[in-house]
C-alpha positions in Angstrom: 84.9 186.5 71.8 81.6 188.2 72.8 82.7 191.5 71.9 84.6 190.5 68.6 81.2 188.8 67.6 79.3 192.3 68.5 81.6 194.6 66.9 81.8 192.2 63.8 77.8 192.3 63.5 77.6 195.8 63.8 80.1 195.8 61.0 77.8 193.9 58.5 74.4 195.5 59.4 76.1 199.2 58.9 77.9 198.4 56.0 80.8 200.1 56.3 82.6 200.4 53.5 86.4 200.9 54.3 87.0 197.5 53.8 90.8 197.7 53.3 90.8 199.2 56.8 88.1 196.3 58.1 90.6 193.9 57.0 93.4 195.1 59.2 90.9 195.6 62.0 89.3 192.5 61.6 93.1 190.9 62.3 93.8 192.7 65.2 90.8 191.6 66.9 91.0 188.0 65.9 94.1 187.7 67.3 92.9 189.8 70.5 90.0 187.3 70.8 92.1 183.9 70.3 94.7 185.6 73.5 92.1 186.2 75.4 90.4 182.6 74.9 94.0 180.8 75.7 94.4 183.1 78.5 91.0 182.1 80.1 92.0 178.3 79.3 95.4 178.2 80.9 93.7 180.2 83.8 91.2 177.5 84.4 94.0 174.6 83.9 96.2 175.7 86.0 99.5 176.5 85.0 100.7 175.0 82.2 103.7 172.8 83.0 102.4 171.1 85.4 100.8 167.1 85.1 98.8 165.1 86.8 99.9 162.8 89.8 101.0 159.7 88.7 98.8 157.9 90.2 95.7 159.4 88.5 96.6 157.7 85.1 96.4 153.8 85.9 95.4 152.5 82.6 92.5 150.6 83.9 89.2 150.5 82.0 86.5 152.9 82.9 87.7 155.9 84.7 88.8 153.5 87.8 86.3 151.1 88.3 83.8 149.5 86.4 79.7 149.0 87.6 77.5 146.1 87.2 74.0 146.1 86.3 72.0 146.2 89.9 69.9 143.8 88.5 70.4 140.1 90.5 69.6 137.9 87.5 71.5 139.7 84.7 73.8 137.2 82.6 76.8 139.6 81.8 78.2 142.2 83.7 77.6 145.8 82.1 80.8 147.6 82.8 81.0 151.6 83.2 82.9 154.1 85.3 81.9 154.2 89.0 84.6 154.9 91.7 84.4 153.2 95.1 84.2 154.7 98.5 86.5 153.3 101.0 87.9 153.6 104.6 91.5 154.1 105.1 93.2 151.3 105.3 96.7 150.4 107.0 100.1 147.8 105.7 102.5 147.2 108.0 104.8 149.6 106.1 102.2 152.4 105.3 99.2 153.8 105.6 96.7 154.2 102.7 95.8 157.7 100.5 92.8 159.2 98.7 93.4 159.0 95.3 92.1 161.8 93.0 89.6 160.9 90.7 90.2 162.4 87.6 89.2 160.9 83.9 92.0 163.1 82.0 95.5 161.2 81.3 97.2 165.1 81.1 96.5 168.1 81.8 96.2 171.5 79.6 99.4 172.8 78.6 99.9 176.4 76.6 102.4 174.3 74.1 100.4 170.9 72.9 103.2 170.0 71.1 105.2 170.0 74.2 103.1 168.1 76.3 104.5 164.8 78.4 103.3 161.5 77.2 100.9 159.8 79.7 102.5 157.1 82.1 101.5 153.8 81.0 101.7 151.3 83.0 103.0 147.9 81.9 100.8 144.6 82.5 103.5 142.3 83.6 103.4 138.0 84.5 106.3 139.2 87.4 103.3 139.9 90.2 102.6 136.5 91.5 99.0 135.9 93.0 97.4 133.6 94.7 94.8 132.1 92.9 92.1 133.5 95.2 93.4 137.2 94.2 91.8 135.8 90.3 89.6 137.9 88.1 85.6 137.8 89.8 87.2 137.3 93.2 84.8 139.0 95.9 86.3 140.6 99.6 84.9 140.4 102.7 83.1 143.5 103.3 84.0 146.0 106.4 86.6 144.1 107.1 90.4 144.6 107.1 91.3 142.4 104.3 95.3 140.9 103.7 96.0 141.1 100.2 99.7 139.1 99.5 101.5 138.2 97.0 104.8 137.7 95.3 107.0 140.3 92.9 110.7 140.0 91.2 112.1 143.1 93.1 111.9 144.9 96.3 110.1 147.8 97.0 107.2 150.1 97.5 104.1 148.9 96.1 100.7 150.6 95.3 97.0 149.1 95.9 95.1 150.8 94.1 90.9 150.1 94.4 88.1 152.8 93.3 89.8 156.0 94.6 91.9 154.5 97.7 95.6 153.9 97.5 96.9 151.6 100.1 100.9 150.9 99.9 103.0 148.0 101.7 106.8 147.3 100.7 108.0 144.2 98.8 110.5 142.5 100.9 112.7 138.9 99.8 110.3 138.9 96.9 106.8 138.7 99.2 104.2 141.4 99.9 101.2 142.2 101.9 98.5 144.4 101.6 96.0 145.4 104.8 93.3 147.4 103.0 89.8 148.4 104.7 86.8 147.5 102.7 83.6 149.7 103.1 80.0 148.2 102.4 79.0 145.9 99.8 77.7 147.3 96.3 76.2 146.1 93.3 79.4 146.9 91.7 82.4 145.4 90.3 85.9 147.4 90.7 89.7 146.7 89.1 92.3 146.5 91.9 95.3 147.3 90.7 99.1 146.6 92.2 102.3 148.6 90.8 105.7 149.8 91.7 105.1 153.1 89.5 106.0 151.4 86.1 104.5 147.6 85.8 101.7 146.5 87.6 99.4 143.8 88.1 95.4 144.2 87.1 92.7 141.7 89.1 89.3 142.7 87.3 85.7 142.5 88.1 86.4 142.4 92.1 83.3 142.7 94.2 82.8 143.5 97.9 80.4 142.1 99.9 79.9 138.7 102.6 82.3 135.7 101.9 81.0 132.1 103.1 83.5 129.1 103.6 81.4 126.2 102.4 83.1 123.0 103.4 82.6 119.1 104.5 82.7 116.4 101.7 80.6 114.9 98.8 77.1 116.4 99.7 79.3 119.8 99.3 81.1 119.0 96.9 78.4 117.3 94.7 77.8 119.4 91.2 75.3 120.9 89.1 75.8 118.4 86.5 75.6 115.8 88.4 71.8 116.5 88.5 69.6 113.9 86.8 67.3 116.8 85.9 68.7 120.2 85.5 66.2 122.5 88.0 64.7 126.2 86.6 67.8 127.6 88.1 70.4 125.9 85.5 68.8 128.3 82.3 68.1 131.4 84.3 70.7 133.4 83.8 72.7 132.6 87.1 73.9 136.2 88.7 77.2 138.0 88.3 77.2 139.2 91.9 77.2 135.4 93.0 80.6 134.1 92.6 82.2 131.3 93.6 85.4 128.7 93.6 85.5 125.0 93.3 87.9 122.5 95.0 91.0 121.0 93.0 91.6 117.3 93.9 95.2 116.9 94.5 96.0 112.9 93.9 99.5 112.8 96.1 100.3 112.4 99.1 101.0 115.7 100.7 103.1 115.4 103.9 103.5 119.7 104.1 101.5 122.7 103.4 100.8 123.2 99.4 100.0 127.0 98.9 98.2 128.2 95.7 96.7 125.2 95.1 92.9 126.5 95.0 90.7 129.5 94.5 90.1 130.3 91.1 87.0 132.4 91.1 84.0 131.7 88.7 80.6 134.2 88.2 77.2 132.4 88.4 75.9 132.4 85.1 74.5 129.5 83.0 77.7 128.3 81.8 79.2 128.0 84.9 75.8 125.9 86.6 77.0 122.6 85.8 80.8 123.4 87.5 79.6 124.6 91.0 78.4 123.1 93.9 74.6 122.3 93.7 74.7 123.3 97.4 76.3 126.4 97.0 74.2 127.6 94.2 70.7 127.8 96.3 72.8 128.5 99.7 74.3 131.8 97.9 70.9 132.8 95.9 69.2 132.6 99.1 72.0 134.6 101.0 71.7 137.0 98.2 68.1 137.3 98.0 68.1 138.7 101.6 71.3 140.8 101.9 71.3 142.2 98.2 75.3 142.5 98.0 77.5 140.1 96.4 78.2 137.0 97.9 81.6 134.8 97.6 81.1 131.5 98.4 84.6 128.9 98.8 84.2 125.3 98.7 86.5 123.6 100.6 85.8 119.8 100.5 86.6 116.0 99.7 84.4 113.5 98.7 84.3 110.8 101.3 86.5 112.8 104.0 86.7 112.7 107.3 87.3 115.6 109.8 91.4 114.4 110.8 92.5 115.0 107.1 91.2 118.4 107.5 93.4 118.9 110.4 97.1 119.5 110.9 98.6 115.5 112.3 99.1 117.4 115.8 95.4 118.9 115.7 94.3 115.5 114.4 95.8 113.4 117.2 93.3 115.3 119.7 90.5 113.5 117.8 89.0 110.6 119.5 88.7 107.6 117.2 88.1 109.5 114.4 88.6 107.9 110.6 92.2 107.5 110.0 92.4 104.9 107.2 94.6 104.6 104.2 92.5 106.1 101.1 94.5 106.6 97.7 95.0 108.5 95.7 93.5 111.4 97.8 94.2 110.4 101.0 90.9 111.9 102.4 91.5 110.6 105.6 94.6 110.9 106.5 95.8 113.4 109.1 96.7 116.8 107.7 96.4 115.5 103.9 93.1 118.3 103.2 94.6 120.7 105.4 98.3 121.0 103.4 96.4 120.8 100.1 92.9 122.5 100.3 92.5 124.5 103.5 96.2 125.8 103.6 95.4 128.3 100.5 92.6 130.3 101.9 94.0 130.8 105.6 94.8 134.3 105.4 91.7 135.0 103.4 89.0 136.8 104.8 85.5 134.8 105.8 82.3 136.4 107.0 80.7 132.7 108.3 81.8 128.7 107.1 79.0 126.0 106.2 80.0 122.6 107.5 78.4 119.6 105.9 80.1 116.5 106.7 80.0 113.5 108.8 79.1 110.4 106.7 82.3 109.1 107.0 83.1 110.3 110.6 82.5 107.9 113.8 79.3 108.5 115.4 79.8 108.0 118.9 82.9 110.6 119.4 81.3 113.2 117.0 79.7 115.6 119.3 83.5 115.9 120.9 85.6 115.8 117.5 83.4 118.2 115.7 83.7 120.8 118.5 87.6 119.9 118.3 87.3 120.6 114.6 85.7 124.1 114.8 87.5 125.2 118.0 90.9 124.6 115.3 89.4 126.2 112.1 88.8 129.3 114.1 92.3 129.2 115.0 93.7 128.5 111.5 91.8 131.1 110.4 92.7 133.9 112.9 89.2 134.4 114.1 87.9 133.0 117.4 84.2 133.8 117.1 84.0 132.8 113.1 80.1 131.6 112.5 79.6 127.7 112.0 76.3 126.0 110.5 76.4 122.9 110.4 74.3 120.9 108.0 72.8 118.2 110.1 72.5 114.7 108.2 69.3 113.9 106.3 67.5 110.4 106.2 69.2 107.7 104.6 69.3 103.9 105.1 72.6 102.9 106.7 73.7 100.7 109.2 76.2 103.6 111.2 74.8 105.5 113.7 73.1 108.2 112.0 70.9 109.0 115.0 73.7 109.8 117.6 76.0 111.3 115.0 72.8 114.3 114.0 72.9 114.3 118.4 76.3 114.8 118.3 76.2 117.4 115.5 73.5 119.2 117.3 75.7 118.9 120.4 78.9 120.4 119.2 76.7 124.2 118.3 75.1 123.9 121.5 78.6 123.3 123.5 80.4 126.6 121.3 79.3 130.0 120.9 78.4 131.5 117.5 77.1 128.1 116.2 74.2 127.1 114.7 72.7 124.1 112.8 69.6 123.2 110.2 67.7 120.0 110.7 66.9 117.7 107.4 65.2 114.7 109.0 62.8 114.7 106.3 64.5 115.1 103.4 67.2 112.7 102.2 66.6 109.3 99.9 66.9 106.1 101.1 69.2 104.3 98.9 71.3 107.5 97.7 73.4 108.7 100.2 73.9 111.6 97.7 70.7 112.9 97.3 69.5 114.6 94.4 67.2 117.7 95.7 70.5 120.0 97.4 67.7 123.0 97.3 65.9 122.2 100.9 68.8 121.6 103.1 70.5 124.7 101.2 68.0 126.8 102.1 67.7 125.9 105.7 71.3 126.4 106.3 71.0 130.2 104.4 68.2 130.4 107.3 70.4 129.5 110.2 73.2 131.5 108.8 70.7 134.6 108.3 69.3 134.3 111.9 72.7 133.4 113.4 74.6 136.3 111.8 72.6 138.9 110.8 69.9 138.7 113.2 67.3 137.8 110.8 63.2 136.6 111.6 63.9 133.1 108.9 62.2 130.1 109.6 63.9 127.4 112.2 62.8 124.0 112.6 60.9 122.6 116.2 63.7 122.7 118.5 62.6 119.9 121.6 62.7 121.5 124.9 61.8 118.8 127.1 59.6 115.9 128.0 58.0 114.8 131.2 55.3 112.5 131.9 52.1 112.6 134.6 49.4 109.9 135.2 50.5 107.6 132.1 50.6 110.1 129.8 54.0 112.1 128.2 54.0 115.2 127.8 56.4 116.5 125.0 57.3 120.5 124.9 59.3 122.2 121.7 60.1 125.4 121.0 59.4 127.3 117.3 56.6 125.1 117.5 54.3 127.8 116.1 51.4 125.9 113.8 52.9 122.6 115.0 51.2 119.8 113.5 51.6 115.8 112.4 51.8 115.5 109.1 48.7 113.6 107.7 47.1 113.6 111.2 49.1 110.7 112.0 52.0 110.3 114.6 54.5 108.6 113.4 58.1 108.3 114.4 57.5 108.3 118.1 58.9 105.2 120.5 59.0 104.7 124.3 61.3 102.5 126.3 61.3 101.4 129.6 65.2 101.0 130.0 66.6 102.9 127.5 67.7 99.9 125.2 64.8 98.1 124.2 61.9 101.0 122.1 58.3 100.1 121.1 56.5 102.4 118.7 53.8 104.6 119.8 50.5 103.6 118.2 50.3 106.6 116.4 46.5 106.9 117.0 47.7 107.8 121.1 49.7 111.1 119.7 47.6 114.6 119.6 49.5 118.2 119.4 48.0 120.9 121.3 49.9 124.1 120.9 53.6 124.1 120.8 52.8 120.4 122.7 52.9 116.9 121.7 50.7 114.6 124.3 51.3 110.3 124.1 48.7 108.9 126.4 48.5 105.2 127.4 52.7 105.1 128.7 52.2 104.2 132.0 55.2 102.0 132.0 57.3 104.5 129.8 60.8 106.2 131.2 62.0 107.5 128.1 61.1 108.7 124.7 62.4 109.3 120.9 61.3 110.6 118.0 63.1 110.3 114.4 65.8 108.3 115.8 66.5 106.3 112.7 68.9 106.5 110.3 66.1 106.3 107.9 63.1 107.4 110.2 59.6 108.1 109.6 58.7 111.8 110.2 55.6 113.0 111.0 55.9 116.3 112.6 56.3 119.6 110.9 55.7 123.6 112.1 53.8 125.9 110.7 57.2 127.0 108.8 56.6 123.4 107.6 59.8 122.3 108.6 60.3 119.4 110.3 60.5 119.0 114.5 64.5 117.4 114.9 65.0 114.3 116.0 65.4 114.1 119.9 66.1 111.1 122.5 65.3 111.5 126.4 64.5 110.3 129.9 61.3 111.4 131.1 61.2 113.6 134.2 
């Protein structure tokens, strides 16, 4: 082309006048020029007859994934083409492939006309997923994640996510998928799953840290159910915060339901008023530190107790626990949660589970039950050293045991490795068992979980240590007591006992703080000590964190 453009100038500015002959010249170079262009072409192409792979043309949008806005309060996801880096992952039946990634649906051929029409493949309603495989869904990150599912014939399937292929065979109609996820990205991805002709397309998945949030009301209890919609409700939400909601079942349930729950839902301001209230600030706090998405899975029943969570053999080990009749959701009986909630996530994949529950539990076996309880979960859910917080009760006026049921809460995480649990003494209202404000105790669990988990500096309420008393006056040591002080200079909250049964308050004039310290003077006759130990107490000491110092009951040494 250069040198017919050279020649043809030279032409013009010499003005040659043989035109006839020009002509016939000017032909035989044009059609030089035009060989020697396709010949450069089909050189760079490749040669001519051959296609792409197959699996370089899934009809998916974008190139093969699709990328969010980075940009944690954005209201709609902003989709373009970004591919996804991931480990090799492994099936049972095969191992998993790098997939090219290429943007063209064929390659250059020398005869256009000729050329094979792209493979398209077909949508189809014949893959059968579990409702936790929904658009939005997000997957544990750096993990090796199952994927399964159901299809009308047997076979070899494809997984296809960013450029990794992982493959597994279909067999009596049921498939798995082990894939390996890499780190968690600001970005949203199709997976796609096809025998080479139909396939099955899960959009906007994310990567990142999954949470199990269960326990009952106070978990379940929603956005809308607000009587004053918080800042939070109009700001937008964030598509890398997604979440599912629990589906009442109203029946009796005597064996394991699967597919009953787990359709997945993005944070935005439509979806506010449908999500837990506890889950909302619990994520966004989660999310404000580890900036990657976060999944978070309610599993809970209003007004449950821990057997219906339970398979009837796990729940017999439970020691007087709530058994009692409770239509239409039976949220007490043995196994009735567990065949109709818990069953559908089993083989999903959980970083850490949230556990707030206990108001209808009995008090005085809690401390053993709840260690029961976790000890099983792990089990259900294949992992032995699975993170628990546990959302210790807050204040509220009741005549059950609230003070030996937070003790036997706080007992259970101190008994089993890998637990941890927030203290909410001071929050809570005293008629409303259901209280309003979910964002405190939300928070403080995010804390526990981000200092249990991921090794994080968050702040941790006044842990006691110890107390021990010397010439009539008690001495009371706590740790995280950094900036420890009583709240309105006044000690309130504190009682002495000479028997353990029968507690006079502490004339709150006789309590000072001194350090990480808490001096009573003027208990001579004192052999124990408690603090907070009311269902509704009065609360009086705080941290410089200002969180609150947890309730505590103890002999004197």
């Amino acid at each position: 082309g250069f040198y017919f453009s050279s020649f043809y100038l030279i032409l013009i500015t010499n003005k040659i006048e043989y035109e006839g002959e020009m002509r016939k010249m000017y032909k035989r170079w044009t059609a030089a020029a035009f060989a020697l262009l396709f010949f450069c072409s089909a050189g760079c192409s490749g040669a001519p007859a051959v296609s792409e792979p197959a699996c370089s043309r899934i009809p998916i949008s974008g190139s093969h994934g699709s990328s969010d806005s980075t940009t944690a309060t954005t209201s709609a996801l902003t989709e373009s083409s970004a591919s996804l880096s991931s480990e090799n992952g492994s099936s049972p039946s095969a191992s998993s492939t790098s997939r090219p990634d290429t943007s063209s649906e064929i390659s250059a051929s020398s005869d256009t006309s000729a050329q094979p029409e792209p493979i398209v493949w077909k949508e189809s309603s014949d893959f059968i997923m579990p409702k936790m495989f929904s658009d939005n869904c997000v997957l544990q990150q750096k993990s090796t994640v199952k994927v399964w599912g159901e299809y009308k014939k047997d076979g070899p399937l494809t997984l296809v996510l960013g450029d990794q292929e992982f493959h597994a065979t279909c067999t009596n109609g049921k498939f798995v998928f082990s894939i390996s996820t890499p780190a968690g990205a600001l970005k949203s991805y199709d997976m796609v799953i096809h025998d080479g002709t139909l396939k099955k397309t899960i959009r906007k998945v994310a990567i990142g840290e999954v949470f199990l949030c269960g326990g009952q009301s106070n978990m379940v209890f929603f956005g809308v159910e607000l009587s004053t919609k918080p800042p939070e409700a109009t700001d937008g939400g964030n598509p890398f915060i997604r979440f599912t909601n629990t589906v009442p079942i109203p029946k009796q349930a005597e064996t394991p339901q699967a597919n009953l729950q787990g359709t997945w839902y993005a944070m935005a301001n439509a979806t506010f008023d449908g999500m837990s209230a506890f889950a909302n600030y619990f994520s966004r706090t989660m999310f404000a530190q580890l900036n990657v998405p976060i999944g978070v899975v309610t599993c809970a029943m209003s007004d449950s107790s821990l057997a219906a969570w339970l398979t009837p053999t796990d729940a017999a080990k439970l020691k007087n626990e709530n058994t009692s009749l409770s239509a239409p959701y039976y949220q007490h009986t043995p196994g009735q949660l567990y065949n109709t909630i818990l069953y559908s996530f089993l083989d999903y994949k959980f970083k850490a589970a949230v556990w707030y529950q206990g108001e209808s539990s009995t008090p005085e076996t809690y401390a053993q039950n709840l260690q029961t309880f976790i000890t099983t979960w792990r089990k259900y859910l294949s992992d032995a050293s699975l993170p628990f917080v546990i959302v210790q009760l807050p204040g509220y006026d009741t005549t059950s045991n609230w003070p030996v049921l937070r003790q036997g809460q706080k007992a259970a995480c101190n008994a089993l490795a890998n637990c941890a649990y927030s203290v909410n003494i001071d929050l809570g209202e005293k008629g409303n068992i259901h209280p309003q404000d979910k964002k405190p105790a939300a928070e403080r669990a995010a804390y526990a979980m981000l200092n249990l988990v991921y090794g994080k500096n968050m702040p941790c309420p006044a842990v006691f240590r110890n107390a021990s008393k010397n010439n009539g006056t008690i001495t009371v040591e706590f740790q995280n007591a950094k900036g420890l002080k009583l709240k309105n200079n006044t000690g309130v909250g504190f009682e002495i006992s000479t028997d353990g049964r029968n507690w006079t308050p502490v004339d709150p004039a006789k309590v000072s703080v001194s350090g990480s310290t808490v001096r009573i003077s003027g208990a001579a006759g004192a052999a124990h000590i408690r603090y907070a130990w009311a269902s509704w107490p009065e609360v009086s000491l705080f941290n410089g964190d200002g969180l609150p110092a947890e309730p505590f009951c103890a002999a004197l040494a």
